[in-house]
C-alpha positions as CSV (number, residue, x, y, z in Angstrom):
1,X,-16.2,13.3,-12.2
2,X,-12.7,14.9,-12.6
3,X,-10.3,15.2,-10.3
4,X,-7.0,16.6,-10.3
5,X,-4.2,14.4,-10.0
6,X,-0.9,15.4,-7.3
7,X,2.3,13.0,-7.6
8,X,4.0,12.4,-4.4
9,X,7.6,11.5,-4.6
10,X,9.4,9.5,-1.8
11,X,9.2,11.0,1.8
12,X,9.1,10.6,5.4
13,X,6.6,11.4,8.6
14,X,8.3,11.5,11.8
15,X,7.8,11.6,15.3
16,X,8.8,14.6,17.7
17,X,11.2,12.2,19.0
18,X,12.8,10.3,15.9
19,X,13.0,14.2,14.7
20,X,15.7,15.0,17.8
21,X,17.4,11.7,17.3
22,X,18.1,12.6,13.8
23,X,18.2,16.4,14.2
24,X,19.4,17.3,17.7
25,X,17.5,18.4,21.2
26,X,14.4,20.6,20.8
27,X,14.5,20.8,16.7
28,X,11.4,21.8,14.8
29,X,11.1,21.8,11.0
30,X,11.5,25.3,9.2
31,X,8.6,25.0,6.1
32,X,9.6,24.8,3.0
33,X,6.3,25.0,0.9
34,X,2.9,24.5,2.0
35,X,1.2,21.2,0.0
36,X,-2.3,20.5,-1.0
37,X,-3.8,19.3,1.8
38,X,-4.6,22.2,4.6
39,X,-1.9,22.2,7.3
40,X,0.9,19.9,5.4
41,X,3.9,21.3,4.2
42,X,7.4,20.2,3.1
43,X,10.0,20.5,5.0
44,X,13.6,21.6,4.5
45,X,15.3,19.2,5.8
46,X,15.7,15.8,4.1
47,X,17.3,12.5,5.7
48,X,19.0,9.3,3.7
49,X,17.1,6.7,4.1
50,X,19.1,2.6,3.6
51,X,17.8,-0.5,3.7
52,X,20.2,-4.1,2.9
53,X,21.3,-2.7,-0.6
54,X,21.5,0.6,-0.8
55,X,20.8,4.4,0.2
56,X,18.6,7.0,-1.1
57,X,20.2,10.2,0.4
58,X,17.6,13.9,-0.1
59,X,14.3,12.1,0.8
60,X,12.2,15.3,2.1
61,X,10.3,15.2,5.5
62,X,6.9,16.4,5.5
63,X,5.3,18.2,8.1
64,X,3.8,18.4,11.0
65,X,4.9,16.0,13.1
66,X,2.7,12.5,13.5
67,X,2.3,10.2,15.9
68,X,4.2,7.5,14.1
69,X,7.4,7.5,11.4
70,X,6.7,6.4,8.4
71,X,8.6,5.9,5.0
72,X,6.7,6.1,1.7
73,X,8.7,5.1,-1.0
74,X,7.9,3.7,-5.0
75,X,8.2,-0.2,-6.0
76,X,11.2,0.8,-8.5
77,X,12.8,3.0,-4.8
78,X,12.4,-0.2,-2.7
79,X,14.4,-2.5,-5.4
80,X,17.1,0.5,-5.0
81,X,16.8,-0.2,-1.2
82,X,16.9,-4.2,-1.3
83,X,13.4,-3.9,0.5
84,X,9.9,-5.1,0.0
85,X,7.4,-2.8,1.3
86,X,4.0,-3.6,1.3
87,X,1.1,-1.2,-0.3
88,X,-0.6,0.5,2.5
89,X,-2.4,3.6,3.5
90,X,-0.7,5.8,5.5
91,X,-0.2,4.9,9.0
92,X,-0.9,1.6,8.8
93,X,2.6,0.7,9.4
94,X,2.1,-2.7,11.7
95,X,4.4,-5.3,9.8
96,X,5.8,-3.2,7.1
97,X,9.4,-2.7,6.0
98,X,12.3,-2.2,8.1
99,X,14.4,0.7,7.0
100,X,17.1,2.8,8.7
101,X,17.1,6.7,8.9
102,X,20.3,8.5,8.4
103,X,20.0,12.0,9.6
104,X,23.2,14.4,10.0
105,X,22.9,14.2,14.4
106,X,21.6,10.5,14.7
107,X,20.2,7.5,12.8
108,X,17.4,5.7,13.4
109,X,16.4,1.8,12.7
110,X,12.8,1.4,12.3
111,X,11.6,-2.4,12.8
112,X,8.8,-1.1,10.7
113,X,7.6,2.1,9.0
114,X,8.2,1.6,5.0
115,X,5.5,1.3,3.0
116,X,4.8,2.4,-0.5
117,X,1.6,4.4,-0.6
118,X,-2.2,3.1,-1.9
119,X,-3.6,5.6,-4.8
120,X,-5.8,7.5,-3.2
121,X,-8.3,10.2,-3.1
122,X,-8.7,12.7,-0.4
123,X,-12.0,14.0,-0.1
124,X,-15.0,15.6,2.0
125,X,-18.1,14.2,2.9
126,X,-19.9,17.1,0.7
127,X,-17.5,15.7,-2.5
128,X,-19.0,12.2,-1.5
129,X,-22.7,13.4,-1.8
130,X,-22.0,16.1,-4.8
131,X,-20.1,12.9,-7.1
132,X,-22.7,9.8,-5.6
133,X,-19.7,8.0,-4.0
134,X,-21.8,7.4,-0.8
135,X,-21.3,3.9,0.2
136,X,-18.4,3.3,-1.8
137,X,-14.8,2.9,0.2
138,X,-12.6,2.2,-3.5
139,X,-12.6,3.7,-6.8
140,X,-10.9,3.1,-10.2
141,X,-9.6,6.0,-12.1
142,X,-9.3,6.9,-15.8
143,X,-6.4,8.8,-17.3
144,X,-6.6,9.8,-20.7
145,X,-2.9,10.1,-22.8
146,X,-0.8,8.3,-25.1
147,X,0.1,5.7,-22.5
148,X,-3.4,6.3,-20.3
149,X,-5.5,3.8,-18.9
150,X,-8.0,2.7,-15.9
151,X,-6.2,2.5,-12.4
152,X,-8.1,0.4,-9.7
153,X,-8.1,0.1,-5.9
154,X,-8.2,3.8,-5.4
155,X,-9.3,4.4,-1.6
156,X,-11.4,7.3,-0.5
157,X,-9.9,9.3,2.1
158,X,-13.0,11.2,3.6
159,X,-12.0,14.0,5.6
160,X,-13.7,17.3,6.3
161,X,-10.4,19.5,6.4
162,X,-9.4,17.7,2.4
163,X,-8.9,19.3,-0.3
164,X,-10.3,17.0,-3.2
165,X,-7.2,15.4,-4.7
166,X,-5.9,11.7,-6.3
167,X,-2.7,11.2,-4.7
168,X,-0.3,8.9,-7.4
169,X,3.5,7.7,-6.0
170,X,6.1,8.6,-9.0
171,X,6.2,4.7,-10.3
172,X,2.3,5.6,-11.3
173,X,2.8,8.5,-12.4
174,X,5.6,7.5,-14.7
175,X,3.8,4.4,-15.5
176,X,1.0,6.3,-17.4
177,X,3.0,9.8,-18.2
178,X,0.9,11.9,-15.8
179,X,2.1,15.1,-14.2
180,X,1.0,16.4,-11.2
181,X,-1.8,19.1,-12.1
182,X,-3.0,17.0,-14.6
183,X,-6.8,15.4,-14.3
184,X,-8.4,12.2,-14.3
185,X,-12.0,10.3,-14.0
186,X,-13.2,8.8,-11.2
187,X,-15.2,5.8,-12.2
188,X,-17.5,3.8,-9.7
């Protein structure tokens, strides 16, 4: 049960109006690449992003834009920041970090919206049936290596519109010397 492994460095979701605070009246983001999963993309434009201790300036904003903002940053970019985010899945922002957004119109002071990202797999209902991971909400994960090892608490993200990927922040990657392409095992 292989599955191929993306890394996902710091970034932002925003919302149509946290994007014209930051950006101006009426912007939209121009693409930069399309990413894994169908319809996502990177952005051009980055923001800086502060929190009590410091500021991380080039933090990309992916696209389209949601229905919430959201910061996803790594442990070891939240003790740059003075902040301690809590590990969630995306969108579930209720009581997370406060951050401020720094854009080159506006800024932005979220009450909440910084989390650093769960491991997780995105993946269709036919991936579920084709691996036996009916029933089954959380994975671990093998990666093989000179620093490899068994990551747990992996949360399936079923989706028919996925495209079957483990999604790692940078710390993780780092942690066990993956790069993003690289493969790992999905273990019940």
């Amino acid at each position: 049960m292989k599955v191929p492994i993306g890394i996902s460095a710091r970034h932002t979701h925003l919302t149509k109006e946290h994007l014209e605070i930051l950006f101006g009246s009426e912007y939209s983001l121009k693409v930069l690449k399309e990413l894994s999963q169908p319809g996502e993309f990177a952005s051009e434009e980055t923001i800086s992003i502060k929190g009590p201790r410091g500021i991380i300036d080039r933090v990309r904003i992916l696209g389209p834009i949601r229905k919430y903002t959201q910061v996803e940053v790594s442990k070891t970019d939240a003790h740059k920041l003075g902040l301690n985010p809590p590990v969630r899945e995306s969108g579930d922002i209720e009581s997370s970090s406060p951050v401020t957004l720094i854009g080159p119109k506006g800024q932005v002071e979220l009450k909440e919206g910084c989390i650093i990202a769960s491991r997780h797999i995105h993946i269709t209902p036919n991936d579920i049936k084709r691996l036996g991971l009916e029933n089954i909400s959380k994975v671990s994960v093998l990666v093989e290596g000179v620093k490899g090892g068994i990551m747990h608490n992996v949360t399936l993200k079923i989706s028919e519109n996925y495209e079957f990927e483990l999604h790692l922040d940078v710390d993780d990657g780092n942690a066990h010397l993956i790069n993003h392409g690289d493969f790992g095992t999905i273990i019940k």
